[in-house]
MOPAC internal coordinates of N, CA, C and O (Angstrom, degrees):
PM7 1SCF
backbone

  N    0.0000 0     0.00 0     0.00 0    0    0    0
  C    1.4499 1     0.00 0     0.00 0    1    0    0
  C    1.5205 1   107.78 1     0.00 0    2    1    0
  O    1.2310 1   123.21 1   -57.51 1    3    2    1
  N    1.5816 1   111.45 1   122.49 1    3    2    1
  C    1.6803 1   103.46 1   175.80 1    5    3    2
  C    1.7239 1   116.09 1   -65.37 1    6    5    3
  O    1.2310 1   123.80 1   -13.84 1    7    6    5
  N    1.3792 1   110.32 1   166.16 1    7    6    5
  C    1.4151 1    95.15 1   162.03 1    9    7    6
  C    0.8001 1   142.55 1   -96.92 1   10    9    7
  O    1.2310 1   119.15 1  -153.26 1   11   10    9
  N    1.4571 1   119.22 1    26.74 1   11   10    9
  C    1.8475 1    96.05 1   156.16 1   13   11   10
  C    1.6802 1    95.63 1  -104.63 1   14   13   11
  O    1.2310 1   113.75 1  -175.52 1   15   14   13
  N    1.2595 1   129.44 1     4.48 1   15   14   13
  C    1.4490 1   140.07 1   172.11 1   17   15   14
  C    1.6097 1    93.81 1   -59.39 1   18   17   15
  O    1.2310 1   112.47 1   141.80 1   19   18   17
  N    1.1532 1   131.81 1   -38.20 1   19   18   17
  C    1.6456 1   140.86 1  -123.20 1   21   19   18
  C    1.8790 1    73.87 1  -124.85 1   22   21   19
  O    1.2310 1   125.78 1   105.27 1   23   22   21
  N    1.3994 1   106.49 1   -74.73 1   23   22   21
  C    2.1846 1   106.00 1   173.25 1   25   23   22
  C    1.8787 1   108.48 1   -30.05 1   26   25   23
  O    1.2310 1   127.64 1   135.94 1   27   26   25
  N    0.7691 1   102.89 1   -44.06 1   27   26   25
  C    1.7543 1   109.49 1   174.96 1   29   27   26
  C    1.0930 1   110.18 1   -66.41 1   30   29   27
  O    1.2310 1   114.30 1    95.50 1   31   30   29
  N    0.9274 1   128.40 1   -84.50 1   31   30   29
  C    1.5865 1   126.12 1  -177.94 1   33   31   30
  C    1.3596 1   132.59 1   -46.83 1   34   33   31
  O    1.2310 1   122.57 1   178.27 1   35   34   33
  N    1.4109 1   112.67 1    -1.73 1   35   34   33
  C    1.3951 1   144.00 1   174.84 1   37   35   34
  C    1.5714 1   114.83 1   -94.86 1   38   37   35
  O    1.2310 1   129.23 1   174.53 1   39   38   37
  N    1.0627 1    99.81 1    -5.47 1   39   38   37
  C    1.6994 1   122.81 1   160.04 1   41   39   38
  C    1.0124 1   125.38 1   -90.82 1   42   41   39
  O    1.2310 1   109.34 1  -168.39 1   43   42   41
  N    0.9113 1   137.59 1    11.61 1   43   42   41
  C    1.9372 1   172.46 1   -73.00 1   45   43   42
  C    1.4656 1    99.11 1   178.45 1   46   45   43
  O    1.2310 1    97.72 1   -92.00 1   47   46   45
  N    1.1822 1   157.33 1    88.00 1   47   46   45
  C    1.1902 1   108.62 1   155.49 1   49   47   46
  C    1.6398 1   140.92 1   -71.01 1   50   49   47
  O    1.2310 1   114.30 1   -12.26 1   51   50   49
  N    1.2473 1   128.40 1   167.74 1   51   50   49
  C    1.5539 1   113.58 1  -179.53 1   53   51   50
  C    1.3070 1   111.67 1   -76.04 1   54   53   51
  O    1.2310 1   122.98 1   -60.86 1   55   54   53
  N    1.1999 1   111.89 1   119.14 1   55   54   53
  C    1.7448 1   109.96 1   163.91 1   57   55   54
  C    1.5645 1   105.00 1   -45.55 1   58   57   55
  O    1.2310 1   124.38 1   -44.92 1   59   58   57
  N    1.4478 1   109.21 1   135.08 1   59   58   57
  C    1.6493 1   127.53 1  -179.60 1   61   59   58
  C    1.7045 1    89.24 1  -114.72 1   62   61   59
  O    1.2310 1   117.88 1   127.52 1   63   62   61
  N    1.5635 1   121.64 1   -52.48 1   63   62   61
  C    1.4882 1   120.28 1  -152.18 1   65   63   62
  C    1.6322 1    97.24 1   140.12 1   66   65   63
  O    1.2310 1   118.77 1    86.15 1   67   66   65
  N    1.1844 1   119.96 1   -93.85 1   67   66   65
  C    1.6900 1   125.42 1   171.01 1   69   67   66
  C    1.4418 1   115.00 1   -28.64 1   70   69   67
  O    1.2310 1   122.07 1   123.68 1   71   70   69
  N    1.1431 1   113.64 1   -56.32 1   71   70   69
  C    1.1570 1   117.83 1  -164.03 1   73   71   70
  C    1.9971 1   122.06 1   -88.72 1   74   73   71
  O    1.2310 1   137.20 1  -147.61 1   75   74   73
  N    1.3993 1    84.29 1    32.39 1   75   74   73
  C    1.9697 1   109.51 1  -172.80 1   77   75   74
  C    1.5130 1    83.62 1   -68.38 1   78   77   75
  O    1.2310 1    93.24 1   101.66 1   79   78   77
  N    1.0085 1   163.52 1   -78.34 1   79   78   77
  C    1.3072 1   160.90 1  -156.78 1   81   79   78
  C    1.3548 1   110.25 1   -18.50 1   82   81   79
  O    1.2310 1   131.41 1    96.47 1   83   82   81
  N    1.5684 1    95.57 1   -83.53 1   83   82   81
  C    1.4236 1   123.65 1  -171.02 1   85   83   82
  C    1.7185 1   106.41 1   -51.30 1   86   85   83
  O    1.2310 1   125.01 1   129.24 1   87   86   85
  N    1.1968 1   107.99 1   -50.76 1   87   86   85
  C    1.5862 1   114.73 1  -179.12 1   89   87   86
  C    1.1830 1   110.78 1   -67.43 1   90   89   87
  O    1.2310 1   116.99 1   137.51 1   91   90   89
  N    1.2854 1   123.33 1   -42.49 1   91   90   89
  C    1.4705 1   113.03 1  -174.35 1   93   91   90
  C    1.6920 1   110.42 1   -53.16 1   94   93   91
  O    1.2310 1   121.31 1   126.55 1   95   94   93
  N    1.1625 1   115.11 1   -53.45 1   95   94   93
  C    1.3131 1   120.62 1  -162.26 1   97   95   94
  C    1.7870 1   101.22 1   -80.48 1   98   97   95
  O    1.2310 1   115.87 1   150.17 1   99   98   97
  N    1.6158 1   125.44 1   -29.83 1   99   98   97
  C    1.3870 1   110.61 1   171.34 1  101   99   98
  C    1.9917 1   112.48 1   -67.25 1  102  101   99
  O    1.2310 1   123.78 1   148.36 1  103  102  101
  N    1.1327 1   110.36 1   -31.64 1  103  102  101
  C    1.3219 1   115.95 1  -177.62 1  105  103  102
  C    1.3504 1   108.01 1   -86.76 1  106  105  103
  O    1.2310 1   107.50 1   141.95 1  107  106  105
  N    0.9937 1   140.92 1   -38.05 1  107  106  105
  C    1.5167 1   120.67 1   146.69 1  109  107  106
  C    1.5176 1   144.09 1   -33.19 1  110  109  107
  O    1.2310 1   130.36 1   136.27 1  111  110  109
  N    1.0794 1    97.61 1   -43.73 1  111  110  109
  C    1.6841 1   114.24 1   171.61 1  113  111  110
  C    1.5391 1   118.96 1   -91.22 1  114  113  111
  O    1.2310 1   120.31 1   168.05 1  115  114  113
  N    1.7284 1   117.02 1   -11.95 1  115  114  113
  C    1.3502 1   126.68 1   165.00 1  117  115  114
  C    1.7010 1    89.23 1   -82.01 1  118  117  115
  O    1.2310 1   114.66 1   105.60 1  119  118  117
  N    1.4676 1   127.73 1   -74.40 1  119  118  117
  C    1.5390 1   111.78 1   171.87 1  121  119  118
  C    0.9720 1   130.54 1   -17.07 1  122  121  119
  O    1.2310 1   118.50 1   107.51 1  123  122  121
  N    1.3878 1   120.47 1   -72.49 1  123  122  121
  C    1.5823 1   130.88 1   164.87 1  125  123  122
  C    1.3562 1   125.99 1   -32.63 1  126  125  123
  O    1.2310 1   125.25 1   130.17 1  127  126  125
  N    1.6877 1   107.52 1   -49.83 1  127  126  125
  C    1.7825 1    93.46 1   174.10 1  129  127  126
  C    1.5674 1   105.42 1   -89.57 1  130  129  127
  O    1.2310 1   103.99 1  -140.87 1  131  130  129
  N    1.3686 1   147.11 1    39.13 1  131  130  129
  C    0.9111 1   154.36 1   132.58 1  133  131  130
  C    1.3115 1   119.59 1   -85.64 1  134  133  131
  O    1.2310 1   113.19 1   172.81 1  135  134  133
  N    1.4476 1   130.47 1    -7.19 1  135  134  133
  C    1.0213 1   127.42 1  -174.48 1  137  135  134
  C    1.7986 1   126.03 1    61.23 1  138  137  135
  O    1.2310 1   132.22 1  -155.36 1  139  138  137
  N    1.2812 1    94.00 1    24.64 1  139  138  137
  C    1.2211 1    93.23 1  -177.57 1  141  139  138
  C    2.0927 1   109.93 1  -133.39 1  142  141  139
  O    1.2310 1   132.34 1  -135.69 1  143  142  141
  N    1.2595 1    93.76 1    44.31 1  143  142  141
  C    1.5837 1   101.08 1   177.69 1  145  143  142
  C    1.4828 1    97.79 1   -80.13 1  146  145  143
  O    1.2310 1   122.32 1   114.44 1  147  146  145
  N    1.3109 1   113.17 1   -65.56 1  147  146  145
  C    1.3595 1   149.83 1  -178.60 1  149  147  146
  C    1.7862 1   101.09 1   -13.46 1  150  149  147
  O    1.2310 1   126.16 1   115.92 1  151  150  149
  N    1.5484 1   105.77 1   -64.08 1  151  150  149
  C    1.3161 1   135.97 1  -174.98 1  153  151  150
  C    1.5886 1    98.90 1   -50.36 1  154  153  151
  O    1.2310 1   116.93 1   135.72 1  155  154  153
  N    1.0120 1   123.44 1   -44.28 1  155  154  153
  C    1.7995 1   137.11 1  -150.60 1  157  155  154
  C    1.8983 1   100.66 1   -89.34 1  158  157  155
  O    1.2310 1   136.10 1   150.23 1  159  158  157
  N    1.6438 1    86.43 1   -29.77 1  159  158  157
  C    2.0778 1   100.16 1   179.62 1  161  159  158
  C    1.7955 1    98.79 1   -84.77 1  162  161  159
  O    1.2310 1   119.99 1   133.17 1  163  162  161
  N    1.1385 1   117.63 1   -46.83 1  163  162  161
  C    1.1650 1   114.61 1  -179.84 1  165  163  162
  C    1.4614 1   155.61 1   -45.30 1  166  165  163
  O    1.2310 1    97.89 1   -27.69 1  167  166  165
  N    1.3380 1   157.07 1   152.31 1  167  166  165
  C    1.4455 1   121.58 1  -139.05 1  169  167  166
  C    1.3691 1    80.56 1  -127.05 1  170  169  167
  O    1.2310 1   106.56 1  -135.01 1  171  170  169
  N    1.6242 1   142.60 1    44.99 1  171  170  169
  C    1.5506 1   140.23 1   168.58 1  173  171  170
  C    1.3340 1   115.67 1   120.17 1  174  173  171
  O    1.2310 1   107.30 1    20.67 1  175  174  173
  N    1.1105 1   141.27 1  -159.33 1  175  174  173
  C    1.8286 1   140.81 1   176.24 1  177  175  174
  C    1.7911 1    92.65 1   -78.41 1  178  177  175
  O    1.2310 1   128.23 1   -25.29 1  179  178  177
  N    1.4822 1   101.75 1   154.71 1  179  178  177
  C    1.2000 1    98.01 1   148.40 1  181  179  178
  C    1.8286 1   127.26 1   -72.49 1  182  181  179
  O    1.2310 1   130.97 1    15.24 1  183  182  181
  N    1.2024 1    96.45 1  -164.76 1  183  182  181
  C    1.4488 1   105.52 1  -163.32 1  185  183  182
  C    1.3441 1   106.06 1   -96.35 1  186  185  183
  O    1.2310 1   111.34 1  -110.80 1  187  186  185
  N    1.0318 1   133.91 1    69.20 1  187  186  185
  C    1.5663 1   121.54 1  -148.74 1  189  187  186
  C    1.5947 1   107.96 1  -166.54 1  190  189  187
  O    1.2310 1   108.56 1     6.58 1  191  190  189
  N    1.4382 1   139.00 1  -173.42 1  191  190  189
  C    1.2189 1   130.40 1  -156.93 1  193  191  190
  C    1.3655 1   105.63 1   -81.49 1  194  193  191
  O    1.2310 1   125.80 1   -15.88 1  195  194  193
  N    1.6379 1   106.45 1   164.12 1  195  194  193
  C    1.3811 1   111.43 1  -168.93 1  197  195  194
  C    1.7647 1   112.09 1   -57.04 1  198  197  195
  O    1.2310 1   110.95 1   136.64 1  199  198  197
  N    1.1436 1   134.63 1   -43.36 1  199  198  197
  C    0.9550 1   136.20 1   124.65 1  201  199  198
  C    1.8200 1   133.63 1    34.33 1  202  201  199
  O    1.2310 1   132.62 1    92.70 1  203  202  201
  N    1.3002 1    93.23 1   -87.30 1  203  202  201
  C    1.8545 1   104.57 1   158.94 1  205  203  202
  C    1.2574 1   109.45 1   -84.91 1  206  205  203
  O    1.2310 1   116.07 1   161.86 1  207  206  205
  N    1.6980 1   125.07 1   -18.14 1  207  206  205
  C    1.3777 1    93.84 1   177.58 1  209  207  206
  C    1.6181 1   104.29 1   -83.66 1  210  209  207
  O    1.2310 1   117.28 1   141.35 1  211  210  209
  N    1.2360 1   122.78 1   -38.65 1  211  210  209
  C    1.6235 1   103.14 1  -169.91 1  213  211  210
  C    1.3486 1   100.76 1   -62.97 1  214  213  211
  O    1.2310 1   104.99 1   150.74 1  215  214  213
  N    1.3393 1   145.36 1   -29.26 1  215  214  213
  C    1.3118 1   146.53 1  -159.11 1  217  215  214
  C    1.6851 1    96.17 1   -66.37 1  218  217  215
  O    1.2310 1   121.51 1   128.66 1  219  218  217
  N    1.4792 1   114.71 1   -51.34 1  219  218  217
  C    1.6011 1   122.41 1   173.40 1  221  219  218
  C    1.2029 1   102.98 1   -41.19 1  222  221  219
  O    1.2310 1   118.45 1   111.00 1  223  222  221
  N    1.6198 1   120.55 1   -69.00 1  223  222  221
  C    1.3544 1   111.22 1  -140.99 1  225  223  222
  C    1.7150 1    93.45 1   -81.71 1  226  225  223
  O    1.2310 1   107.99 1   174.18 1  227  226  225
  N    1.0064 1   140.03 1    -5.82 1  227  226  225
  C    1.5595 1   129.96 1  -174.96 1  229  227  226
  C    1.6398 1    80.91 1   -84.60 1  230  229  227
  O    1.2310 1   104.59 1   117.09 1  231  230  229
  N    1.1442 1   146.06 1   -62.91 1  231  230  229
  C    1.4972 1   137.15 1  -172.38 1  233  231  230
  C    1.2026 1    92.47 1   -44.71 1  234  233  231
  O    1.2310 1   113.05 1    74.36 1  235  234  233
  N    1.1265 1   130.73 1  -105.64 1  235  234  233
  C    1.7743 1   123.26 1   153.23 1  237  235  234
  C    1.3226 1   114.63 1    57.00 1  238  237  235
  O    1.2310 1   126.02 1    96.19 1  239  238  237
  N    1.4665 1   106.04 1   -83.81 1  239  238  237
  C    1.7950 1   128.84 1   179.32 1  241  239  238
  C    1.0654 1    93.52 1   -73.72 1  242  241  239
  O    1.2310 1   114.94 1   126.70 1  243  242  241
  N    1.2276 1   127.20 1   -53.30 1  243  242  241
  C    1.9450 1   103.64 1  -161.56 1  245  243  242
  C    1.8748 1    92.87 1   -68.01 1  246  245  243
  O    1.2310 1   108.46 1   108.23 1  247  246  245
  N    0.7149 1   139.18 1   -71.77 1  247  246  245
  C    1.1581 1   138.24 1  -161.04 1  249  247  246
  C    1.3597 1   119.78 1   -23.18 1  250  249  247
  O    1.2310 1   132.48 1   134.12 1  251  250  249
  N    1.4427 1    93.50 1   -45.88 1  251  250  249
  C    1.7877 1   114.77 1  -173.90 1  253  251  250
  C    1.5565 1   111.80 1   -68.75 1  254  253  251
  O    1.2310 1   130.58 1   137.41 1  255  254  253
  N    1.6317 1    97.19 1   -42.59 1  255  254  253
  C    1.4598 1   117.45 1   170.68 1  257  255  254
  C    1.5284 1   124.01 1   -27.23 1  258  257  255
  O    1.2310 1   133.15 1   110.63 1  259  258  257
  N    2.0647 1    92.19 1   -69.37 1  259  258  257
  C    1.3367 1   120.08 1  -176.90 1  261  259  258
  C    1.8009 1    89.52 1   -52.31 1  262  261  259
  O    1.2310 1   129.23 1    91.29 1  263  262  261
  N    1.1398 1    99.82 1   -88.71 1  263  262  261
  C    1.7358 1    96.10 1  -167.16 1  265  263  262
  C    0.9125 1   146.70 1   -15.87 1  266  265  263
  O    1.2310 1   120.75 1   135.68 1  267  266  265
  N    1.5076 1   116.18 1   -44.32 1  267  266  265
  C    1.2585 1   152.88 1   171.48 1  269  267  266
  C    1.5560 1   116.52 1   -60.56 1  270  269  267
  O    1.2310 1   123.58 1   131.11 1  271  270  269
  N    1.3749 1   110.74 1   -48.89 1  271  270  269
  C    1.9386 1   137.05 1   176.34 1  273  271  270
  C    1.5396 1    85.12 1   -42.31 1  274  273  271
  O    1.2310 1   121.38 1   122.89 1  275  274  273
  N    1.5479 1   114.96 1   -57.11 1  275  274  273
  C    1.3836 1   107.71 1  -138.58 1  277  275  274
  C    1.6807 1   104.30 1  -113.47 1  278  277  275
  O    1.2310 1   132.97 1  -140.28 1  279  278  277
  N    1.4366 1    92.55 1    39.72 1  279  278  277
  C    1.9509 1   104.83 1   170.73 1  281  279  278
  C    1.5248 1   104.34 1   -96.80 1  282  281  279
  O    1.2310 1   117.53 1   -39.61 1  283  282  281
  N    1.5855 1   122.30 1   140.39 1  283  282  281
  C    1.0153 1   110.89 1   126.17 1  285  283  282
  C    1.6755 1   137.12 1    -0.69 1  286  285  283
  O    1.2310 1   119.55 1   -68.29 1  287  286  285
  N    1.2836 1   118.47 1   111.71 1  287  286  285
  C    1.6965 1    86.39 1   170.53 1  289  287  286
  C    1.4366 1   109.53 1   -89.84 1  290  289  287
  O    1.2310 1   112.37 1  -141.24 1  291  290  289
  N    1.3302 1   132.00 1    38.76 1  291  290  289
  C    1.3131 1   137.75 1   157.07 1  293  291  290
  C    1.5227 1   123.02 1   -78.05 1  294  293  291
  O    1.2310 1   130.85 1   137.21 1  295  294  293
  N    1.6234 1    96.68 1   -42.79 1  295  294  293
  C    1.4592 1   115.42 1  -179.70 1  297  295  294
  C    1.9707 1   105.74 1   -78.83 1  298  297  295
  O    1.2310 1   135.20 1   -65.21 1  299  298  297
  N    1.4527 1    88.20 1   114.79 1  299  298  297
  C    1.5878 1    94.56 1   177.46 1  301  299  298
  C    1.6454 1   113.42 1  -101.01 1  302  301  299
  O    1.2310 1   129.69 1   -54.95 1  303  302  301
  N    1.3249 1    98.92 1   125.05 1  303  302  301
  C    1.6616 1    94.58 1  -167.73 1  305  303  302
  C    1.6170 1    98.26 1  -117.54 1  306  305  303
  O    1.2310 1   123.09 1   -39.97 1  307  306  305
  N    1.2219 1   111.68 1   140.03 1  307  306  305
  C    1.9505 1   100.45 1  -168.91 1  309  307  306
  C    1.9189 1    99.40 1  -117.34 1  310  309  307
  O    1.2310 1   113.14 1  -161.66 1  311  310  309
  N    1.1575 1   130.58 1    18.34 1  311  310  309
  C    1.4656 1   141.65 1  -178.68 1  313  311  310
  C    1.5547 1    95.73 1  -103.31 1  314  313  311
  O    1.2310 1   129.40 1   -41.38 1  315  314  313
  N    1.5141 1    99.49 1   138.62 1  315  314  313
  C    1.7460 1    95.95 1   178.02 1  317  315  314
  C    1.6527 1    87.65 1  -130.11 1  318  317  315
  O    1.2310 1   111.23 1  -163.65 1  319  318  317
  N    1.1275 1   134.11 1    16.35 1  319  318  317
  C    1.6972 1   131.21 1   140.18 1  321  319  318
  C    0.7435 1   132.18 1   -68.74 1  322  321  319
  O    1.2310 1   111.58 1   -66.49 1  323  322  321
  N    1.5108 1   133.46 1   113.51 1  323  322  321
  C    1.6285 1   141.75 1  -169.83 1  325  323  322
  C    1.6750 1   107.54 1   -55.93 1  326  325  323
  O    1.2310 1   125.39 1   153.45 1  327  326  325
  N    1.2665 1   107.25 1   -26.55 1  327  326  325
  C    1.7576 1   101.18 1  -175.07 1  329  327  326
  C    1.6587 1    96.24 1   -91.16 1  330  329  327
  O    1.2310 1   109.68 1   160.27 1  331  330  329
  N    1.3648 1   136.97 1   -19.73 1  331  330  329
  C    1.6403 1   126.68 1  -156.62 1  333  331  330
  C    1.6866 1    67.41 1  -100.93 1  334  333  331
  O    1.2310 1   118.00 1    97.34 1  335  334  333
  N    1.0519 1   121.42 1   -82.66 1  335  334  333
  C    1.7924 1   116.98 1  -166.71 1  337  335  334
  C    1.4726 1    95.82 1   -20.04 1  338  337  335
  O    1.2310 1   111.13 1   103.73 1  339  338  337
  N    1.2288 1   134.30 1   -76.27 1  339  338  337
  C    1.4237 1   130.43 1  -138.98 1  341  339  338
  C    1.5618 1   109.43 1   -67.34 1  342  341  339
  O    1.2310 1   124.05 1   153.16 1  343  342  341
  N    1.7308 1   109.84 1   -26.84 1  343  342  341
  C    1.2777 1   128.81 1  -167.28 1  345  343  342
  C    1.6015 1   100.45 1   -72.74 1  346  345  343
  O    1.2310 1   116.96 1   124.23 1  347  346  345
  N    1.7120 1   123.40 1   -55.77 1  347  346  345
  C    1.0498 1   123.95 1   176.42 1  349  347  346
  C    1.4256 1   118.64 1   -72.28 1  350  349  347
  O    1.2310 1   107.45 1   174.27 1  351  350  349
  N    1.1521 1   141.01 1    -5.73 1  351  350  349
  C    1.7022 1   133.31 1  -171.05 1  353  351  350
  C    1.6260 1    75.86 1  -112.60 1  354  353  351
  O    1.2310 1    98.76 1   113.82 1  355  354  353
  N    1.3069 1   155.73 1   -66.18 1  355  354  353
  C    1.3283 1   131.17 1   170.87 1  357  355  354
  C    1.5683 1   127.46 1   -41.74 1  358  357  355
  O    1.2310 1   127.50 1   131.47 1  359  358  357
  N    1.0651 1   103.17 1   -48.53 1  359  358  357
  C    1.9477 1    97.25 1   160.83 1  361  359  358
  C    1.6111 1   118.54 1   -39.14 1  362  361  359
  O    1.2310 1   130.39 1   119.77 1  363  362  361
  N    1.4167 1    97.56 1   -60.23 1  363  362  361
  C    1.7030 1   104.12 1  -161.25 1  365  363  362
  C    1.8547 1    93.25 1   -78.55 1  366  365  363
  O    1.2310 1   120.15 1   147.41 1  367  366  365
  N    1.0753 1   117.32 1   -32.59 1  367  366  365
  C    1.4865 1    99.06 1  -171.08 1  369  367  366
  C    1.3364 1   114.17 1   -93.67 1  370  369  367
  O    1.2310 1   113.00 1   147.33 1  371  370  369
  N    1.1090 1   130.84 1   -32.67 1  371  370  369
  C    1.2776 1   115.58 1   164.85 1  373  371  370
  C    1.4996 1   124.81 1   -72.73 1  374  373  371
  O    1.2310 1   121.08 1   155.58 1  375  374  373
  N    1.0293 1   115.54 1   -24.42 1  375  374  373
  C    1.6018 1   101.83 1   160.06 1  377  375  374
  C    1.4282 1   109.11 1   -63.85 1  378  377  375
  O    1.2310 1   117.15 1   146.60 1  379  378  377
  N    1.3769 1   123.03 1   -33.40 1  379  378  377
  C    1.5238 1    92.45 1  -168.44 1  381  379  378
  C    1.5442 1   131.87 1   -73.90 1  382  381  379
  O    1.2310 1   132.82 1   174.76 1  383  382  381
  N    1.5755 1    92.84 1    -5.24 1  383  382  381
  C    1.7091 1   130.16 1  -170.21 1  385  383  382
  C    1.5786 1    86.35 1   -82.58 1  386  385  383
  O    1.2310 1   107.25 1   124.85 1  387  386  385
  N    1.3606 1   141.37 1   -55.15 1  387  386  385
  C    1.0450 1   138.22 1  -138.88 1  389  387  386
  C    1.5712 1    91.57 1   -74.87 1  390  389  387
  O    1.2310 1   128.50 1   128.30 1  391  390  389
  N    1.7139 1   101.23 1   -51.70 1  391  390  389
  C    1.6748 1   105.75 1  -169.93 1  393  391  390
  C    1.7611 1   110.56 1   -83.26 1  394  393  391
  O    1.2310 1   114.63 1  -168.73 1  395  394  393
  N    0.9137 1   127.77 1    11.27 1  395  394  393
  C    1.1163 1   147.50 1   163.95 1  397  395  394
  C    1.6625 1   108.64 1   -87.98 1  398  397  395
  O    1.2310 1   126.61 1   158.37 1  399  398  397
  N    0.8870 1   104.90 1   -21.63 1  399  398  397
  C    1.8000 1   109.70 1  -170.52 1  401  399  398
  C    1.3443 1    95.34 1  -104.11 1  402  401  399
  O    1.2310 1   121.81 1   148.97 1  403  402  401
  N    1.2485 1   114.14 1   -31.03 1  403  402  401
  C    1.4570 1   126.07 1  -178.95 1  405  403  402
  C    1.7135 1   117.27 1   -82.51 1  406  405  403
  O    1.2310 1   122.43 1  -175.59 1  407  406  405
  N    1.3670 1   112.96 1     4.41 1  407  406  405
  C    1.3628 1   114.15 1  -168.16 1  409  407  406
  C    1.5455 1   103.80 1  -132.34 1  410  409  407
  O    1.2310 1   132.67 1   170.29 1  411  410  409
  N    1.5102 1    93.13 1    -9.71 1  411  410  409
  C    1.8393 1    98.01 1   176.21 1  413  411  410
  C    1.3481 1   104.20 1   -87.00 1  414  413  411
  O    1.2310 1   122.35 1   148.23 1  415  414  413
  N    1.2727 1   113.10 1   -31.77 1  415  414  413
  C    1.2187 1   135.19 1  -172.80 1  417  415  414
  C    1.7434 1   110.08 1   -57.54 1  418  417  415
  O    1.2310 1   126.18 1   120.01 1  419  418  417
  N    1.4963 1   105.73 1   -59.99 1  419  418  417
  C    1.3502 1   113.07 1  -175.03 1  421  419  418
  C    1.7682 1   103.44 1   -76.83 1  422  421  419
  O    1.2310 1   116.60 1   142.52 1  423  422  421
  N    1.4000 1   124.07 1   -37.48 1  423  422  421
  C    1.1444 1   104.72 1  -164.53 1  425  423  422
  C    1.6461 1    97.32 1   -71.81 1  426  425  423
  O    1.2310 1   116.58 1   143.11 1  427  426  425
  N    1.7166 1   124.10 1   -36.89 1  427  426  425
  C    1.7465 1    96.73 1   171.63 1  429  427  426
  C    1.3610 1   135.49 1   -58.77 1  430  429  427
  O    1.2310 1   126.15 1   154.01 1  431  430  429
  N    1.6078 1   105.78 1   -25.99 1  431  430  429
  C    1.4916 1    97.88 1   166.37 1  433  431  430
  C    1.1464 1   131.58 1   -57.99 1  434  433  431
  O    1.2310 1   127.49 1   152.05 1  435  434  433
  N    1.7766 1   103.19 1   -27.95 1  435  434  433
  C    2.0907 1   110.63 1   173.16 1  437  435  434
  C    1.4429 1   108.34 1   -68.22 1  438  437  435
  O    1.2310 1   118.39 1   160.84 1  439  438  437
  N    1.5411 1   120.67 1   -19.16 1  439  438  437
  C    1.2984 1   123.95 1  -175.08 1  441  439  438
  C    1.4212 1   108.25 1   -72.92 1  442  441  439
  O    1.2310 1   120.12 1   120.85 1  443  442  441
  N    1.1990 1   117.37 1   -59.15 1  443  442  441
  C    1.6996 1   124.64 1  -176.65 1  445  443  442
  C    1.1918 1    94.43 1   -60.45 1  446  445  443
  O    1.2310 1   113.67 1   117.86 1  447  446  445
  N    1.5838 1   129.58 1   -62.14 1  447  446  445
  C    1.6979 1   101.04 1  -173.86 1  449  447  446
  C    1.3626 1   129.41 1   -70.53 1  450  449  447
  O    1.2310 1   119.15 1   159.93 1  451  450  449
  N    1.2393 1   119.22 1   -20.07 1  451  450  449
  C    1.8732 1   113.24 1   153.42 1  453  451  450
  C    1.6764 1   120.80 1   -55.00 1  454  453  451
  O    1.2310 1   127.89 1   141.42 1  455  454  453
  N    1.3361 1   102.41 1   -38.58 1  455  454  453
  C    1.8571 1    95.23 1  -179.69 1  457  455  454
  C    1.4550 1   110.07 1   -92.61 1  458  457  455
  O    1.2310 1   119.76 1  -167.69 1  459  458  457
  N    1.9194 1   118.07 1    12.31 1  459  458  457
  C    1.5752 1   124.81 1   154.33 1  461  459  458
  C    1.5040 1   106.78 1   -68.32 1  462  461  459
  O    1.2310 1   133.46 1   121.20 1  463  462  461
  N    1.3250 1    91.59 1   -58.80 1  463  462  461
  C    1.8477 1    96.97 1  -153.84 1  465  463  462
  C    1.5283 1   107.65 1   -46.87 1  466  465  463
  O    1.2310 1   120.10 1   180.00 1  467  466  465

């Protein structure tokens, strides 16, 4: 990776867990202008000459690369496929955002009805 390839991606923030929001959407659009979102949606190389497939799977690695750079090293991820990686750190983090949204939610409603009574 050159360096200012390496300065970019440092714009990244690291996934912690909380902060799945913010990352999702900066690492998407760092994916994206790499051209390698696409790769991460995709279900493997196409079917086609050797050619596009090694060309896939080197997109492939970088992809996994990028993602990976910008984990936590708390978060242990054991998939080295850009589409199973992306599938599982979106599973686990957006649910926790969802029920997290869901718990801010309920504890202000306990708030307004304690400062009713």
């Amino acid at each position: 990776m050159s360096e200012r390839a390496g300065r970019e991606v440092n714009h990244v923030p690291i996934l912690e867990g909380k902060n799945f929001p913010l990352w999702n959407i900066v690492i998407n659009v760092k994916l994206s202008s790499r051209r390698l979102a696409e790769i991460c949606n995709s279900d493997g190389p196409p079917n086609s000459d050797s050619i596009t497939i090694n060309n896939w799977n080197k997109l492939n690695i970088k992809a996994v690369q990028l993602i990976l750079s910008r984990l936590h090293p708390d978060i242990i991820i054991t998939v080295v496929d850009s589409k199973a990686l992306w599938k599982k750190i979106n599973e686990k983090y957006e649910a926790q955002t969802i029920t997290n949204q869901g718990r801010t939610w309920l504890r202000w409603e306990c708030l307004l009805l304690t400062e009713n009574i």
